[in-house]
Each structure stands twice: as C-alpha cells, then as structure tokens.
Residue frames relative to the residue before (quaternion, step in Angstrom):
aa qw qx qy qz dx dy dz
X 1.0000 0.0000 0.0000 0.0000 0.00 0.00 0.00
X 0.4057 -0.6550 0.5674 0.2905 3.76 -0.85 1.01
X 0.7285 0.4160 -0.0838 0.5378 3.46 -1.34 -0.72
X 0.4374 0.6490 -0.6025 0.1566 3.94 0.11 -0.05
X 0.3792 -0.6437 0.6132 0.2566 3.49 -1.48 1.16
X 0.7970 0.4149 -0.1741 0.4030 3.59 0.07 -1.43
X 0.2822 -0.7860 0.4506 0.3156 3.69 -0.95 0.83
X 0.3664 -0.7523 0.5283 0.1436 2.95 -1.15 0.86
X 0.1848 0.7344 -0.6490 0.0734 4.11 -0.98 0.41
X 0.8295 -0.3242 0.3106 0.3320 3.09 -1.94 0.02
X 0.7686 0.2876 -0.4206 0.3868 3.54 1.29 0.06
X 0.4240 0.7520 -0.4789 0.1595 3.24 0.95 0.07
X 0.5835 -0.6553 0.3241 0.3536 2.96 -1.01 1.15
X 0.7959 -0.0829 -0.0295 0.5990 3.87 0.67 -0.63
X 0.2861 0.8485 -0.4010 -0.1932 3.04 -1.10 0.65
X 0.6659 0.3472 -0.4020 0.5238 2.86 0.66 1.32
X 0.2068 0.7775 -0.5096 0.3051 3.88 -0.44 2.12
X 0.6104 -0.4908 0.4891 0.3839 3.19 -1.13 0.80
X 0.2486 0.6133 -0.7464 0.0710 3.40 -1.61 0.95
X 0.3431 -0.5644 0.7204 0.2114 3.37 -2.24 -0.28
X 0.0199 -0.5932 0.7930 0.1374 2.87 -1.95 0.03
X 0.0658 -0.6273 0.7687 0.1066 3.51 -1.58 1.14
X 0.3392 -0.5268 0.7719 -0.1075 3.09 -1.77 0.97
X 0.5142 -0.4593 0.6146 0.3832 3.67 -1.90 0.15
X 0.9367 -0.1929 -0.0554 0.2870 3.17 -0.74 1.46
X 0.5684 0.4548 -0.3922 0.5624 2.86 1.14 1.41
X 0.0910 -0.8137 0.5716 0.0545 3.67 -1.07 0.31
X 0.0688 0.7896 -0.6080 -0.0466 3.87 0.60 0.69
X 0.2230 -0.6334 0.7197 0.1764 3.86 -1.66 -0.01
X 0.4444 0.7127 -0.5419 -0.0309 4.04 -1.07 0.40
X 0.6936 -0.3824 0.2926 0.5358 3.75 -0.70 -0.46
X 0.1738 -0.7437 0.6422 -0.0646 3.36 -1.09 0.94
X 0.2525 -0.6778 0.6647 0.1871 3.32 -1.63 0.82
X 0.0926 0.7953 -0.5907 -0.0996 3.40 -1.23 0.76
X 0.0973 0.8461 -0.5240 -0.0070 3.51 -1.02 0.91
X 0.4320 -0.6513 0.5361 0.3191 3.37 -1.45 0.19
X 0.1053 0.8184 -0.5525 0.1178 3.58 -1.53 0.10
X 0.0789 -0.8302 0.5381 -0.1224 2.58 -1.03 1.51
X 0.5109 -0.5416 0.4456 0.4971 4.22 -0.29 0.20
X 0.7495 -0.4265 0.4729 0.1808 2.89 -1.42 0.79
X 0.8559 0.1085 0.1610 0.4793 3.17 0.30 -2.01
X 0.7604 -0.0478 0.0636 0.6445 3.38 -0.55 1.28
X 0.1209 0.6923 -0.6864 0.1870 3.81 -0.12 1.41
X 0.2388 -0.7386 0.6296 0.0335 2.76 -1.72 1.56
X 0.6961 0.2351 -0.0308 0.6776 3.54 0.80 -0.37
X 0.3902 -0.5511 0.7337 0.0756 2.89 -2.21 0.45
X 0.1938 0.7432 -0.6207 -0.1578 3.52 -0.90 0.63
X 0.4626 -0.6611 0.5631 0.1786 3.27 -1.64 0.47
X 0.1753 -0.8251 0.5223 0.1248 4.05 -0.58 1.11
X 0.2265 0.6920 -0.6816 -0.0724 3.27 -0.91 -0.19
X 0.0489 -0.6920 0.7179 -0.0586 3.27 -1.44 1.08
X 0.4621 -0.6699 0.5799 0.0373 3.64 -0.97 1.34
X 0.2618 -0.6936 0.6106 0.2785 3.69 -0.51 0.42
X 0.2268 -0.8280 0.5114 0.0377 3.29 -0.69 1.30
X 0.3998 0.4747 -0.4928 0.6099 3.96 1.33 0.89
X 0.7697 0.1781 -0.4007 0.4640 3.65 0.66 0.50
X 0.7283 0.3248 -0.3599 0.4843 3.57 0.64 0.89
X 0.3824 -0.7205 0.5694 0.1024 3.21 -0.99 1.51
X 0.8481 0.2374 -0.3169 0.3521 3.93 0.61 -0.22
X 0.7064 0.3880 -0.3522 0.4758 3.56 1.02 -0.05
X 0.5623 -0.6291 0.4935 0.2110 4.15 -0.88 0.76
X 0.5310 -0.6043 0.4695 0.3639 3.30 -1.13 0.66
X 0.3690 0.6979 -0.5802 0.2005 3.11 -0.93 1.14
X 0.4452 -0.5808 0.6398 0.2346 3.97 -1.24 1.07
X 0.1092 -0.6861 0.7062 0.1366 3.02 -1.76 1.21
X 0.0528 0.8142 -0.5780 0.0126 3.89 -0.99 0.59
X 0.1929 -0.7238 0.6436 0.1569 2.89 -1.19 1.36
X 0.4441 -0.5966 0.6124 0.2678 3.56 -1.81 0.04
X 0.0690 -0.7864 0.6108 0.0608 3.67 -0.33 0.76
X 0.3764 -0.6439 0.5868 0.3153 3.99 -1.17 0.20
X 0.7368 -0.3131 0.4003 0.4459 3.78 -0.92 0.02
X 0.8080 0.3222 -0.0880 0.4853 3.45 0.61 -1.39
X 0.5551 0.4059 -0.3420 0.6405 3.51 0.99 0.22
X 0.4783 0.5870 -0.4518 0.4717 3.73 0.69 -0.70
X 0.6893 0.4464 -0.2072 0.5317 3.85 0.30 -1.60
X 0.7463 0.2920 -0.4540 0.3895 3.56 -0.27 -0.94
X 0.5610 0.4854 -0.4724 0.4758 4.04 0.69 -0.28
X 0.6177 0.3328 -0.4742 0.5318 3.81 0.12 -0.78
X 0.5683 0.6311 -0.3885 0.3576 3.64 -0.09 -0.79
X 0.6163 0.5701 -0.1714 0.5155 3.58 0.83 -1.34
X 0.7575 0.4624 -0.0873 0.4525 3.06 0.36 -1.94
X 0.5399 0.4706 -0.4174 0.5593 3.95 0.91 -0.52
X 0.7291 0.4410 -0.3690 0.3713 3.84 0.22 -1.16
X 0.5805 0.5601 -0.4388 0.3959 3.44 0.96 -1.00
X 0.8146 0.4510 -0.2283 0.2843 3.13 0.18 -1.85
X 0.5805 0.4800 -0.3351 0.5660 3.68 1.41 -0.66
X 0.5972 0.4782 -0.4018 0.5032 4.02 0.68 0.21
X 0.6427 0.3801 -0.2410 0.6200 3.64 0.83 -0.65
X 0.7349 0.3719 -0.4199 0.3812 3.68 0.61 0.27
X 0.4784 0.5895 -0.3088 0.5729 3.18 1.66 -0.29
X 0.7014 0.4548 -0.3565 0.4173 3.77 0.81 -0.34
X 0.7630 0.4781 -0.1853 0.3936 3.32 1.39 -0.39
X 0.5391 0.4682 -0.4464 0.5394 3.15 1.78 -0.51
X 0.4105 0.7013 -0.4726 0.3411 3.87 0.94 -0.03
C-alpha cells in the first residue's frame, strides 16, 4: 500500500484482506490492514486498526480507522466473532 498511515511488520495481525468502504453513494472494495494492539508495558486498553489501501479507492483518503476497546469489551467481540465464525462453518460442512 502507497501512502500507508498505520505501521505495518511481521507482527501485524493481518496484513493483507478483503474489505469495503460505503460512503453516500459510493461503494469501493480493496486490501486492508487489520491489527490488534496493546502497550507493551502495563496495557490498559486494546486497540483495533484498520487501514484500507487507498491506491484502490478514488473517493475516500488515506486514512487508519481505530477503535479503543476495554478488556471486557475486547471478550464480548471475540465472543461474537467465535459464534460467527462457528456459524459459517456449519454452512460449509453442509
């Protein structure tokens, strides 16, 4: 990705997936880094990245979105994410 906000390295959790961005009247699709992260030392939070390669979209600017999550919000997403991913395997062993 040119122009990249968010660093990328051998630990990032992904860095290279299928995403979108919708917008009023627009839908774009390109590759996308997503990662997780916490401080080293004494971590208070969890943050989630996502950064959109932005040489494949013509209406939205390079820029990293990132949420802050708490420990306990951290879980209820993995939590989420365990049901999803065990529903989409049930659709395939089908």
């Amino acid at each position: 990705m040119a122009d990249r906000v968010m660093k990328v390295n051998a630990f990032t959790t992904f860095d290279l997936i299928d995403a979108s961005v919708e917008g009023h009247g627009f839908e774009e699709e390109a590759f996308a880094t997503l990662n997780v992260r916490t401080a080293r030392e004494d971590p208070e939070e969890i943050t989630l990245e996502l950064e959109l390669d932005n040489t494949q979209l013509d209406n939205v600017p390079a820029h990293a979105d990132r949420v802050t999550l708490t420990a306990d919000e951290a879980r209820t997403l993995a939590t989420e994410l365990q049901k999803a991913a065990e529903r989409v395997d049930a659709t395939e062993d089908q």
